[in-house]
C-alpha positions as CSV (number, residue, x, y, z in Angstrom):
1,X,119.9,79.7,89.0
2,X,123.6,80.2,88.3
3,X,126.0,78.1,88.6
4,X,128.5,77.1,91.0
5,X,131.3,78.2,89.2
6,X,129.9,81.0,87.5
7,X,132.0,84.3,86.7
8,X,135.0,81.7,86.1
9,X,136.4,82.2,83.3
10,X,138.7,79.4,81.6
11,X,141.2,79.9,78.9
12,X,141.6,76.4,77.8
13,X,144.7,75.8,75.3
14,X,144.6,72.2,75.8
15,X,143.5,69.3,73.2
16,X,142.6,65.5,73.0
17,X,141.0,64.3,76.5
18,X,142.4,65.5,79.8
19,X,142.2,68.8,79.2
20,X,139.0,69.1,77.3
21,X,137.4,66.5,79.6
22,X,138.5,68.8,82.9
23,X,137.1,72.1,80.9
24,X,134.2,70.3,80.1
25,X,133.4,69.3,83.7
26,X,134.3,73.2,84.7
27,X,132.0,74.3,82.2
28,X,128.9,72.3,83.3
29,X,129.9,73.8,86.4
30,X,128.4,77.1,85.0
31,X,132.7,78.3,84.2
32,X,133.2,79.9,81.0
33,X,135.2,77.9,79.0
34,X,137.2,79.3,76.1
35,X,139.0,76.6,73.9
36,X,141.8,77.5,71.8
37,X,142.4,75.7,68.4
38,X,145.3,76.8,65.7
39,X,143.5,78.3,62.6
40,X,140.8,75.7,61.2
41,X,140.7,73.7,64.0
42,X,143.9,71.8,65.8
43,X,142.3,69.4,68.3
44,X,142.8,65.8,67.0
45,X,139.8,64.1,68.3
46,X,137.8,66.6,65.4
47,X,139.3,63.6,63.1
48,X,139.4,60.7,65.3
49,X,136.8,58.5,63.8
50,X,134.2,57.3,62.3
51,X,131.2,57.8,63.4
52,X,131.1,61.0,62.2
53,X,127.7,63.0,61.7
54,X,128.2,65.7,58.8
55,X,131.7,65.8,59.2
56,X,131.6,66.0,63.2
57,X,133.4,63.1,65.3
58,X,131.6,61.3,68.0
59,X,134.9,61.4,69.6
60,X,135.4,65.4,69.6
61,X,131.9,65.8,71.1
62,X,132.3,63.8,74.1
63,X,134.7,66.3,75.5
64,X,133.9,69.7,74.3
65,X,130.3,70.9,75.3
66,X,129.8,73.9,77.5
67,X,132.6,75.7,76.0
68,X,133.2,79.4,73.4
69,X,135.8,78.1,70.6
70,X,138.5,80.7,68.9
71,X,141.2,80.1,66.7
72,X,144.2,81.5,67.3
73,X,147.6,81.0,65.7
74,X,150.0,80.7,68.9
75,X,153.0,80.9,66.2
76,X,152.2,84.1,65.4
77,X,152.9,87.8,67.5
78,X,149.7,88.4,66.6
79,X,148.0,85.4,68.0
80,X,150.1,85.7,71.2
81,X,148.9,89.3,72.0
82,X,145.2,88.1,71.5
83,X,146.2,85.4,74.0
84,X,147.8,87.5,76.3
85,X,144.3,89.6,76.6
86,X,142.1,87.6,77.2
87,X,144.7,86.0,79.8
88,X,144.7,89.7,81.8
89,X,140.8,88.6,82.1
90,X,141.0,85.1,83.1
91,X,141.0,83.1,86.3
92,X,142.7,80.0,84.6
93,X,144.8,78.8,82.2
94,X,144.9,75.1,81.0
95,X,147.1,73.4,78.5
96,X,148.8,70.2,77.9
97,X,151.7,70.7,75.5
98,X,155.0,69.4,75.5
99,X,157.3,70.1,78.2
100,X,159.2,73.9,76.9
101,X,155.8,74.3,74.5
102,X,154.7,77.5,76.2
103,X,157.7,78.4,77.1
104,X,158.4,78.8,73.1
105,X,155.9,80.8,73.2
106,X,156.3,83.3,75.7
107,X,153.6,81.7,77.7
108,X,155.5,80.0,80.7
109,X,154.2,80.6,84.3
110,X,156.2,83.3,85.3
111,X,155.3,85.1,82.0
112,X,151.6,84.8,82.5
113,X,151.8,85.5,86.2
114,X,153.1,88.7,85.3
115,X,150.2,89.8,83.2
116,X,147.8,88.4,85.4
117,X,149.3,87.7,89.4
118,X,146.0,85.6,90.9
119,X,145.6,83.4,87.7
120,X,145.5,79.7,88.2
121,X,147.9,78.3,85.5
122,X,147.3,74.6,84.7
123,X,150.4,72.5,82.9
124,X,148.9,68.9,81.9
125,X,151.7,66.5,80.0
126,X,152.9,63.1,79.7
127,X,155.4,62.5,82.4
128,X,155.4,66.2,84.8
129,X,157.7,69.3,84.1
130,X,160.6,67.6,86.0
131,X,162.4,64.3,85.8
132,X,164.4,62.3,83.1
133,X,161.0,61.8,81.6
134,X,159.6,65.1,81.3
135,X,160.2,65.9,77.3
136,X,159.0,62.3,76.6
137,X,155.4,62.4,74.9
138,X,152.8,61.1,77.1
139,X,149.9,58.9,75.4
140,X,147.4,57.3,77.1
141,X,147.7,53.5,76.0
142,X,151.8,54.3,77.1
143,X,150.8,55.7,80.0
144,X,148.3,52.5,81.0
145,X,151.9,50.5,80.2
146,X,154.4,52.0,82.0
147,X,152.3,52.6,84.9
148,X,151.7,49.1,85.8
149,X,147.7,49.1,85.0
150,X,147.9,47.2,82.3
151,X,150.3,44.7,84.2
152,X,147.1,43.9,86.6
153,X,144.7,43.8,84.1
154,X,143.3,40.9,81.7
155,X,144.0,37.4,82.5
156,X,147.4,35.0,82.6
157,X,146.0,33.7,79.2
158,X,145.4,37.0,77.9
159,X,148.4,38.8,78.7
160,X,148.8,42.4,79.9
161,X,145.6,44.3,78.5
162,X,144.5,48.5,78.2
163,X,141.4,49.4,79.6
164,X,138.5,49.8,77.1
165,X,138.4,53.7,77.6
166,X,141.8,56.4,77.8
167,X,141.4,55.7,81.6
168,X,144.5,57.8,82.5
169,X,143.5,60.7,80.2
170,X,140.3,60.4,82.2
171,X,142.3,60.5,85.6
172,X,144.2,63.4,85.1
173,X,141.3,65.3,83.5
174,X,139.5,64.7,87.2
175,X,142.5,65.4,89.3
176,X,143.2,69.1,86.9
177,X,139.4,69.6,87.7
178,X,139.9,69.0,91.5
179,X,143.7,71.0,91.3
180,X,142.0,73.9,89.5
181,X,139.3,74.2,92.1
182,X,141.7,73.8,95.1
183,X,143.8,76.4,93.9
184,X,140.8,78.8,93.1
185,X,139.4,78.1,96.8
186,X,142.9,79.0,97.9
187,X,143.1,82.1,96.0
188,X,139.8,83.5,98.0
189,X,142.2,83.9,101.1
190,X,146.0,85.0,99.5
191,X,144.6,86.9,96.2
192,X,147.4,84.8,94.2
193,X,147.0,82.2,91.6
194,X,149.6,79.6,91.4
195,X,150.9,76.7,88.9
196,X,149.4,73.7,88.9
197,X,152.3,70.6,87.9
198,X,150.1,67.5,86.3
199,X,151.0,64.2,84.5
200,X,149.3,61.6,83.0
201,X,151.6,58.8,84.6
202,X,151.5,60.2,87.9
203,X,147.7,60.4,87.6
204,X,147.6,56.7,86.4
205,X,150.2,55.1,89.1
206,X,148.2,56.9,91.9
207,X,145.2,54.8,90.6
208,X,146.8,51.9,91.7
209,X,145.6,51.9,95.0
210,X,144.7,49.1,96.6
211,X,147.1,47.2,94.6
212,X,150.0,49.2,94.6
213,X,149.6,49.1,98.8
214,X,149.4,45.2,98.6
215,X,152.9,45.6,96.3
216,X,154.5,48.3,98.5
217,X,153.8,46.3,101.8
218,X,154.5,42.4,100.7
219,X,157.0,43.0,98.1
220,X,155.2,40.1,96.0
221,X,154.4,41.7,92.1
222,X,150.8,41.0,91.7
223,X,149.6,39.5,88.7
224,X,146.7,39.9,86.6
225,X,143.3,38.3,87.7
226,X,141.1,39.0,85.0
227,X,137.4,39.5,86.4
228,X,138.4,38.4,90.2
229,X,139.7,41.1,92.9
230,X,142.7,40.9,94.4
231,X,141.7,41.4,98.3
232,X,137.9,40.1,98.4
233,X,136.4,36.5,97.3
234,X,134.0,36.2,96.2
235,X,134.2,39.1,94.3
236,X,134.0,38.0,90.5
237,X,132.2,37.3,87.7
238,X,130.3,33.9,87.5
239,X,129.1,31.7,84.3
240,X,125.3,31.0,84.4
241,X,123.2,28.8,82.4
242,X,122.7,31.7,79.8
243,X,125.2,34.4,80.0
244,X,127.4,35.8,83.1
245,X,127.0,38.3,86.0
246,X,128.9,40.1,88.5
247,X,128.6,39.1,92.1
248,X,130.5,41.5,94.5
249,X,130.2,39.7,98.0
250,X,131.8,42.6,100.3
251,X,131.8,41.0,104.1
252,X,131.7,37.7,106.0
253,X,127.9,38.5,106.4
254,X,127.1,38.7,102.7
255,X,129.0,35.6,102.4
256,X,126.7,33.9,104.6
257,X,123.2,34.9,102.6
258,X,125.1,33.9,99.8
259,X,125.7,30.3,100.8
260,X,121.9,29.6,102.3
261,X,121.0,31.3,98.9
262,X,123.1,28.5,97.0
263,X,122.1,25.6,99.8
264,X,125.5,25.0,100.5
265,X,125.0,26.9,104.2
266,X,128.1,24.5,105.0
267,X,130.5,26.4,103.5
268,X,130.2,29.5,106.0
269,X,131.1,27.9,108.5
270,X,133.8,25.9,106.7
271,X,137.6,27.3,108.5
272,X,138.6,27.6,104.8
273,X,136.4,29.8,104.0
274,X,134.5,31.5,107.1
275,X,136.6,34.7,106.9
276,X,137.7,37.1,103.7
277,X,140.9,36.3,104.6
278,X,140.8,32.8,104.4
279,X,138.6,32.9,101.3
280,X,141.1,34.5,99.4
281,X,144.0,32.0,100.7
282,X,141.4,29.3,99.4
283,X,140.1,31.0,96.3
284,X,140.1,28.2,93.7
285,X,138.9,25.5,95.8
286,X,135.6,28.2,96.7
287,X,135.1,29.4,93.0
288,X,135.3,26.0,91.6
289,X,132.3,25.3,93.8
290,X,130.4,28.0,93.8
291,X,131.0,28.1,89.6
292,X,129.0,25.0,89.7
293,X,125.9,26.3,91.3
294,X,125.7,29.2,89.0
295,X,126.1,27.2,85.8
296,X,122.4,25.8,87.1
297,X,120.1,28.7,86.6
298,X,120.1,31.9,83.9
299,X,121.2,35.1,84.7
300,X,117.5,36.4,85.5
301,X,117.1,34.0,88.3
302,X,120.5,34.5,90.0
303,X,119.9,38.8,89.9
304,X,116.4,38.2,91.3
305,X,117.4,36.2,94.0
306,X,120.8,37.8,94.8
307,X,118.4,41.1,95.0
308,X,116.0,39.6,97.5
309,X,118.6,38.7,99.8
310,X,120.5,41.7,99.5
311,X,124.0,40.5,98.0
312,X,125.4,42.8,95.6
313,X,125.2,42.1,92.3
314,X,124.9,42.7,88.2
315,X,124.5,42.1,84.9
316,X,127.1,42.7,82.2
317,X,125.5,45.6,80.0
318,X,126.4,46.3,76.5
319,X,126.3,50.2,75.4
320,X,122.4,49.5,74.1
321,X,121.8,47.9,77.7
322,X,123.6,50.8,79.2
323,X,121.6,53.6,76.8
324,X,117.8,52.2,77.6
325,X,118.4,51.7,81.3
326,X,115.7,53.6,83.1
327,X,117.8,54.3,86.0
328,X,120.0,56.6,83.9
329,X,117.2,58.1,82.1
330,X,116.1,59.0,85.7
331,X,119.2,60.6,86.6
332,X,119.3,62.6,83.3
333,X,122.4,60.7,82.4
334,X,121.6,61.1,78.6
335,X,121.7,64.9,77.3
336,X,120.1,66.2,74.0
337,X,121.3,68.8,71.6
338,X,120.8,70.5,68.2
339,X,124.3,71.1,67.1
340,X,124.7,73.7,64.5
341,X,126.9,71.1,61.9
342,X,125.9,67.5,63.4
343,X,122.4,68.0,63.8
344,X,120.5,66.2,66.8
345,X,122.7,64.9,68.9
346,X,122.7,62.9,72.0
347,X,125.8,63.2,74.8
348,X,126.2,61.3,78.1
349,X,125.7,63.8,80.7
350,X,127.3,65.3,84.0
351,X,127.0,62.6,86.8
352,X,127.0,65.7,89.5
353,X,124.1,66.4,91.3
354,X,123.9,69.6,93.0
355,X,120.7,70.7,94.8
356,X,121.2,74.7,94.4
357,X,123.6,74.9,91.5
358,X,123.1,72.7,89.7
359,X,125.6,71.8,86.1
360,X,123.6,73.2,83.0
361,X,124.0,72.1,79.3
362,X,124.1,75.8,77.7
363,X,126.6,75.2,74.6
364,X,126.5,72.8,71.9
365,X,130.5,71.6,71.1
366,X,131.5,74.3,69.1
367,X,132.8,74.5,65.7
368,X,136.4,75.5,65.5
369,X,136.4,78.9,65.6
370,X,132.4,79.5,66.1
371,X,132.9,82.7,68.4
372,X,135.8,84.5,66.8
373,X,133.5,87.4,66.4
374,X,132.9,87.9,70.2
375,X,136.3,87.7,70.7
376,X,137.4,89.7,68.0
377,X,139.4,87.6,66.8
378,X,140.3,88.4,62.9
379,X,138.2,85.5,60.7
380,X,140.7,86.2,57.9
381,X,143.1,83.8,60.3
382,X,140.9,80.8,59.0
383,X,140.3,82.0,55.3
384,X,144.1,82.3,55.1
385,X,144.7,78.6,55.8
């Protein structure tokens, strides 16, 4: 089996997350993937650590399987006519440098178009190639700021917080990933390739969803509600006798089981409280109460019975929870390799499931510079630095 993206081929000049991460996904895809590094390795996350195993981050493997690495230096004539080669052979082109980066070095759209009319040319930065902002550096944790995310998330106590993972480098990653494809669908039809505009903070305020409609139609600024949702009650986490849960109570119906569950059947039919609507008018006054009944029984007891009666719920899973789940181990979610440097290494794996082409795990992360040779690239380039 092939697969669905096979005879792709990817020239990926980009570093850090949102690039890498959208290669990576291409690359399981059954693309080949061709990362660019300056001489000796230029992509940060290679020191972004500990852990580290033999010298290799955690970090830059997370990103970076399923991919051919070279080592180029872009500052050099040299470098850019190996560039431009392997360019007249590609179907994309991915990078996410500054704003007038690749124009510095010869590498700008209309350049590149030139030597190769149908490529897909992919332009990843902080803040998009137009606007006030555009020669601004775009870093995630900035990025969860100025797009509002972090205004909406933690608590009032707590104060504006980040997500726990580069969420907006993860955004744009999946919206180059769906760009790239889109404009390589389109190409079957026109022959022509085409650029593709991306930024990390139009990525992150389109992520708003929900909330930014409940802003763009009331006017009212929401404000954070730590573990509670904004539209739906109850909807939340809840304290139990021995830990907490998640209880995600979607319709008027679920609300129902979840009341005769609780003994409190009462408080359906209560006008307060019998519709979403009014639940989330009356959210304290319901929590408070239903807080109570939950503080009564562990964790184990609540799931069990929330289960039986089909209202959606959870427990809160630390990374070991997460890693010995045998529902993930089912779906293949967990992906061993024998990296040439690291040794045995384990990576979280593609969460697409496709029956006929399905993603493959062919290439380790490679060392900076591990296929030179196939490329021709000149190995004295690394000596040298």
């Amino acid at each position: 089996m092939t697969g669905a993206l096979n005879n792709i081929k990817i020239l990926d000049l980009s570093r850090v997350l949102a690039g890498p991460y959208c290669s990576m996904i291409l690359g399981d895809l059954g693309a080949e993937v061709i990362k660019v590094e300056a001489p000796g390795g230029s992509d940060e996350t290679r020191g972004w650590g500990p852990p580290f195993q033999n010298s290799v981050s955690a970090y830059y493997l997370c990103a970076n399987r399923n991919k051919k690495s070279i080592t180029v230096d872009l500052k050099t004539k040299e470098g850019i006519d190996q560039i431009k080669k392997i360019i007249a052979e590609s179907d994309v082109i991915m990078n996410n440098f500054k704003a007038g980066t690749m124009e510095r070095f010869g590498l700008d759209y209309e350049t590149v178009a030139q030597l190769n009319p149908s490529i897909v040319y992919c332009s990843i930065t902080g803040f998009g190639e137009t606007g006030p902002y555009k020669h601004l550096p775009g870093y995630d944790f900035i990025i969860q700021a100025m797009s509002g995310l972090m205004s909406i998330t933690g608590t009032k106590a707590s104060g504006p917080q980040k997500m726990g993972v580069a969420i907006t480098d993860i955004l744009t990653g999946l919206y180059a990933c769906i760009g790239i494809q889109a404009a390589l669908l389109e190409r079957t039809n026109s022959g022509k390739g085409q650029k593709i505009d991306l930024s990390l903070y139009d990525s992150a305020v389109s992520a708003l969803v929900n909330i930014g409609s409940n802003y763009l139609m009331s006017g009212k600024i929401p404000s954070a509600l730590g573990n509670h949702h904004a539209n739906i009650v109850p909807y939340q986490t809840f304290i139990t006798a021995d830990g907490e849960m998640v209880v995600a109570v979607g319709n008027d119906n679920q609300f129902k089981k979840l009341c005769s569950l609780l003994n409190v059947p009462h408080l359906s039919n209560d006008r307060r409280f019998e519709k979403n609507a009014d639940r989330v008018k009356h959210r304290d006054l319901l929590v408070s109460r239903l807080q109570k009944i939950f503080a009564t029984k562990p964790t184990a007891y609540w799931l069990e019975q929330c289960h039986t009666n089909n209202i959606p719920c959870g427990p809160i899973q630390d990374l070991q929870d997460v890693s010995n789940d045998p529902q993930l181990h089912e779906r293949e979610m967990f992906v061993d390799y024998e990296h040439p440097t690291a040794g045995p290494i384990t990576m979280i794996g593609s969460p697409l499931k496709l029956s006929r082409t399905p993603v493959a795990y062919n290439l380790h992360p490679p060392d900076a510079g591990e296929h030179n040779q196939e490329f021709r690239i000149d190995d004295k380039e690394v000596k040298n630095k």
